[in-house]
N, C-alpha and C positions, 0 to 999 in steps of 0.2 A: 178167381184165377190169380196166382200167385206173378209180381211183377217182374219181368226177366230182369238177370243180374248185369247190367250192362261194365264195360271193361273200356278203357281209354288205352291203347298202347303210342308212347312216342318214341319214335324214332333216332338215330342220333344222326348228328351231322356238324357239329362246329356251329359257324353262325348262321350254318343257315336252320338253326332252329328258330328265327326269326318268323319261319313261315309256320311254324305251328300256334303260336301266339295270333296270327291271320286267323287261322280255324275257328280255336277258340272263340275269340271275339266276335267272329262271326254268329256261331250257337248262341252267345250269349245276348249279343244285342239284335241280330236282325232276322232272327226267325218269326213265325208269328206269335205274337203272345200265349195262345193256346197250345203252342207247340212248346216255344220257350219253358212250359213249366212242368213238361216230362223231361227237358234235358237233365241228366243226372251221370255220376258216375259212380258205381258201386266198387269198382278196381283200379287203380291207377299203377301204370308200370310205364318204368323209361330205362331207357341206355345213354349215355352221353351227356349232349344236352337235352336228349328227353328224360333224362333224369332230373335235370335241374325242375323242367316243365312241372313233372307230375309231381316233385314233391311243391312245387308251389302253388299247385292248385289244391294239393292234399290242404294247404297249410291255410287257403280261403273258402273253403268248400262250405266254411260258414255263411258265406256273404257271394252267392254264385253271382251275384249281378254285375260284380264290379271285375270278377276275375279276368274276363276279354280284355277289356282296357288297363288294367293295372298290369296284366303281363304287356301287353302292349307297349307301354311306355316303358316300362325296364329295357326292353331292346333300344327302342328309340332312342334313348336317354347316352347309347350307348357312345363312344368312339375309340377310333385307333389310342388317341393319348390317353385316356381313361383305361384300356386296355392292357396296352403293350407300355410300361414304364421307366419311364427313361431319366424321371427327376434325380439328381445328385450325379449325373456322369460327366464326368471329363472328356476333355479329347484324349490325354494321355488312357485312363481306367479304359474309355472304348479299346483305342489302340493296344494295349497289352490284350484284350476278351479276344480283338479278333483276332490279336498274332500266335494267339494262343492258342486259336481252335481252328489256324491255318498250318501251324506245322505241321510239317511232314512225319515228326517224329511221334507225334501224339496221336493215338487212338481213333477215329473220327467219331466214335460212337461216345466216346467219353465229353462229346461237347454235345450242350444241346440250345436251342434256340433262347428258352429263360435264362441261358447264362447272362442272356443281354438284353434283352428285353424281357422285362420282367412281367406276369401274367397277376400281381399280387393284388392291381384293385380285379380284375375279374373275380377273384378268389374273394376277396372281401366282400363284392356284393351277393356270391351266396350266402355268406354269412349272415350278410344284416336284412337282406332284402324277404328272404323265407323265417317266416315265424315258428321256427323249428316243435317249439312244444306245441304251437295251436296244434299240431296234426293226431298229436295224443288224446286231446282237445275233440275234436272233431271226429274219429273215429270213435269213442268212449259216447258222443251224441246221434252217433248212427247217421252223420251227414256220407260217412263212408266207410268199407270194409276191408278193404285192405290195401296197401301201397306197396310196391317194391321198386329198388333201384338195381340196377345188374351191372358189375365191374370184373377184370379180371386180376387175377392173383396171379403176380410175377414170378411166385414163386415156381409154381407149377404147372401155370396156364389154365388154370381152374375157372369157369364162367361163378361166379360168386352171385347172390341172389340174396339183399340185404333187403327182408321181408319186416312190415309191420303192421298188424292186424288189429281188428278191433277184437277178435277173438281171442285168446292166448294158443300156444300149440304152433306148429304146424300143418300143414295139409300133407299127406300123403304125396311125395313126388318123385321125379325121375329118378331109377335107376343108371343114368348115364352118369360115370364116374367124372365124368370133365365137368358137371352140374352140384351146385350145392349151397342149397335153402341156408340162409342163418336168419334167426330173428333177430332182431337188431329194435333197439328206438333209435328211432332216422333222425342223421345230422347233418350237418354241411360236411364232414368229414367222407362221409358214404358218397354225395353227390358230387366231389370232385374226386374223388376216385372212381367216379363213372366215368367223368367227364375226362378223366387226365387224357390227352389223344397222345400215346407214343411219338416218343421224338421231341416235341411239338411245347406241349407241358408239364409238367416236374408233377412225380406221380408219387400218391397222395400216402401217408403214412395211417395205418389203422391199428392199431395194439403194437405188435410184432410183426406184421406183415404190410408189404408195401404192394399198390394197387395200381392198373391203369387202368383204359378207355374198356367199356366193357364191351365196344363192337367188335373184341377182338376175336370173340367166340357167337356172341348172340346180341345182333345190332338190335332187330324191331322183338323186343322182349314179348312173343305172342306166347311162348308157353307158359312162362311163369300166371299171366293172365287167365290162362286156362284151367292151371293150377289151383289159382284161388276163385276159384267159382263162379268164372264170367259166363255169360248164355249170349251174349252179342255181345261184340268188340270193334270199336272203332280203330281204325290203324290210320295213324299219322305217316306218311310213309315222306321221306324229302327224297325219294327218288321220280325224278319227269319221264315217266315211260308215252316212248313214238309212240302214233299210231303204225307206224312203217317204218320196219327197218331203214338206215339207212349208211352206210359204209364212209367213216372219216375217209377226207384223205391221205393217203401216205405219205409218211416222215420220208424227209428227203435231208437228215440227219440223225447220229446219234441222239437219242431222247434224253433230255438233260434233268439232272435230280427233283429236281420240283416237279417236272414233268412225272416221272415214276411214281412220288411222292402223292401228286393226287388221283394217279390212279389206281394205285394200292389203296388208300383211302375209299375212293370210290368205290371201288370191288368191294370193300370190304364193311361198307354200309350198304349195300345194295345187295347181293345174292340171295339173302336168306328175309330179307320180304316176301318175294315171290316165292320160296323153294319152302316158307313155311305155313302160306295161303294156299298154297298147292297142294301140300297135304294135308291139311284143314279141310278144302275143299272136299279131297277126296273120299276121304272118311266121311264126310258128311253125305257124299252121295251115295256111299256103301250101304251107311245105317236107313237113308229114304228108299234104297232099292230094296234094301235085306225086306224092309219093311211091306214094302208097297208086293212083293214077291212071296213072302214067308208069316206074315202077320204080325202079331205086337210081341208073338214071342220070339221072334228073331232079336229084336232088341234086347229082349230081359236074356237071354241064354250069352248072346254077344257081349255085352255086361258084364256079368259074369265071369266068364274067361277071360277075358280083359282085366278084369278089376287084378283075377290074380297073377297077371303076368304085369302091371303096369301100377297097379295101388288105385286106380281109380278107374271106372269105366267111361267108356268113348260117348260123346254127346253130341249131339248137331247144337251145332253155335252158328249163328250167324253171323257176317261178318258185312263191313264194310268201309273200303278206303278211301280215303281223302291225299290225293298227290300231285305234285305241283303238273301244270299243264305246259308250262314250262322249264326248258334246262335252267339251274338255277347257277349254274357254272357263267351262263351266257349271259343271267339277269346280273351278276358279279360285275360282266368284263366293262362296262361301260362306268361304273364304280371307280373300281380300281384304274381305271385310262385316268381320271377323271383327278384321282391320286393322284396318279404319276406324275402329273402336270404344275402341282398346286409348290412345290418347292420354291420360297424366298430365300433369299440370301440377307436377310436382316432378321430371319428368325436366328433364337439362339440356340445352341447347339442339340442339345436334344429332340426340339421340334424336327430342325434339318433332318438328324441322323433317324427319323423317326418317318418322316416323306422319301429318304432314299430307300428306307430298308420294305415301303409301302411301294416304292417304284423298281424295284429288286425282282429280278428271277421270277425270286421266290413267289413274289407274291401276283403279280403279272400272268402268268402261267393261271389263267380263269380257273380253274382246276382242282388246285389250291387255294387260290385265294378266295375262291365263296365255302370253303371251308374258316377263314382266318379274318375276316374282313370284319371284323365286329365295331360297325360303324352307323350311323345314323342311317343318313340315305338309301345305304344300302338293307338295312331294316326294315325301312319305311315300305320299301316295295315290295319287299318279302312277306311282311304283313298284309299290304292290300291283296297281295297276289291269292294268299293265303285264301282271303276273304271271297275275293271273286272262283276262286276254284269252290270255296264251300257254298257259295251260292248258287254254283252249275249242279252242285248236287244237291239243290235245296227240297225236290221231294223224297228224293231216298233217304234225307235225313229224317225229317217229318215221320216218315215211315219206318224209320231203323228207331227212333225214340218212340215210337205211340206203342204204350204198352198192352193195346189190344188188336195190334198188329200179328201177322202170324209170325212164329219163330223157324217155320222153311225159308230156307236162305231164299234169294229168289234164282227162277234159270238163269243162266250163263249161257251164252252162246261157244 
């Protein structure tokens, strides 16, 4: 029996892709050892900073042992000053950035946050931290089959799909004109044009065209995974779905920019997890009833028609996600409090302007800030967290890796 094609998809989210690193780590060090040695990934696909993710596991898929931990301490290692860069500012150079992008008479959209805080060592440790050619490397030795990263195109609003296989060609894919496969060999260029988050990061330049966050069309990359021939797909998802509703409560003021800010973010990493499991889902239960009702040629005929309206035919994939058990907005706020507090007045100037712009609005507004926070501590807990969620699902996984497991999803209530 031939071994299902399993598919990783990650998420995107700013820093809180801290907690996909949790996951990870977890499959890798604390399964059981007989489990441990079906984990594998046949597909890796990200948006954002699951872009970053999957090419850096694309890029150790050599060495699966060490990938939990090595992504691990990359976040860990992280902080605000490492991040957001403030070396060589004046008080004067601040004072003109902000007067600058205070006027009234100037554009607001024509200012953006790297005007002033600069994002250049994050950028840098994509560059040096992912072993960009190993993944050519490693797909060409069959540790895996295909990668992609998913950004969008400013030009058009186009969802871009910067595919690299160990195959040559592409797959057969969507007819939807807002979609569009490019094979690419993947560089750090692709993955911070996944990752640029509008507004936020200076969006990335690629030949002639200029790119942002790719959540802006297709945050949890599940079709592209589909596309390239996954039969089970683990989904990273960084959204904390209640079990119960429950009703904020009401603004008892105008909602202020950062406030809007992470919730447009929010929405816009969050809808199309569920709205594209949901029709996953559905399809999958179509083709077990067409089945369980019509016989094995409901499938082959369904197929079929399919194949020619789509380029490929419909498959039951099974699925299964991994999502934080907690709001991660609220695992932030105690962080960033935490920030807000830590300002000396014998630091020098950069430090300061760098704990007010960390005790600011902006960043304060939980919201936003576990989008932005890309800081030690606050990593740390994102990762265990990570860990302890992938642990509450430690027989589903055992069972979503054992490749003589059945490939029926299981019921759902």
């Amino acid at each position: 029996m031939a071994k299902p094609r399993i598919g990783l998809v990650c998420s995107g989210g700013g820093a809180r892709g801290a907690y996909e690193a949790g996951v990870i780590r977890y499959l890798r060090e604390e399964l059981p050892p007989d489990s441990r040695r079906h984990v594998r990934f046949d597909v890796l696909c990200g948006t954002s900073v699951g872009a970053m993710t999957a090419s850096f596991l694309a890029s150790t898929m050599h060495t699966p042992e060490v990938q939990g931990r090595a992504l691990a301490s990359l976040w860990t290692n992280l902080s605000l000053e490492k991040v957001y860069k403030l070396e060589g500012e004046s008080f004067w150079s601040v004072s003109r950035k902000i007067w600058k992008a205070t006027r009234s008479s100037e554009r607001p959209e024509g200012w953006r946050l790297y005007d002033l805080f600069h994002p250049e060592p994050l950028e840098r440790m994509v560059h040096t931290a992912i072993d960009w050619p190993r993944i050519a490397a490693n797909l060409a030795k069959g540790h895996l089959d295909a990668v992609s990263v998913t950004a969008t195109r400013i030009r058009d609003g186009k969802t871009i799909i910067f595919v690299q296989r160990r195959a040559s060609g592409l797959p057969t894919w969507t007819r939807d004109p807002y979609q569009q496969p490019v094979e690419v060999v993947l560089g750090p260029e692709h993955a911070l044009a996944s990752g640029a988050i509008p507004l936020l990061f200076r969006s990335a330049r690629i030949g002639d065209e200029y790119y942002c966050d790719g959540f802006v069309r297709q945050n949890t990359p599940l079709s592209p995974a589909l596309r390239l021939g996954a039969d089970r797909v683990l989904i990273l998802s960084l959204r904390h779905k209640p079990h119960s509703a429950v009703d904020p409560p009401a603004l008892t003021a105008m909602p202020t920019t950062p406030q809007v800010i992470g919730k447009v973010l929010n929405a816009l990493m969050i809808d199309r997890t569920d709205h594209d499991l949901d029709r996953l889902r559905r399809i999958n239960q179509l083709l077990i009833t067409g089945r369980q009702s019509f016989g094995e040629e409901f499938a082959a005929r369904m197929a079929e028609t399919v194949r020619h309206m789509r380029g490929q035919p419909y498959r039951i994939v099974r699925d299964l996600v991994v999502r934080p058990s907690r709001d991660l907005a609220e695992v932030a706020r105690p962080f960033l409090e935490a920030r807000a507090g830590a300002e000396d007045p014998e630091d020098p100037l950069p430090a300061r302007l760098l704990q007010r712009f960390a005790s600011s609005n902006l960043f304060t507004q939980a919201e936003l800030g576990s989008y932005l926070l890309f800081d030690a501590p606050y990593a740390r807990a994102l990762v265990a967290l990570g860990m302890e969620d992938a642990h509450a699902r430690r027989d589903q996984l055992i069972e979503f890796f054992d490749p003589s497991s059945s490939d029926l999803p299981p019921s759902r209530p």
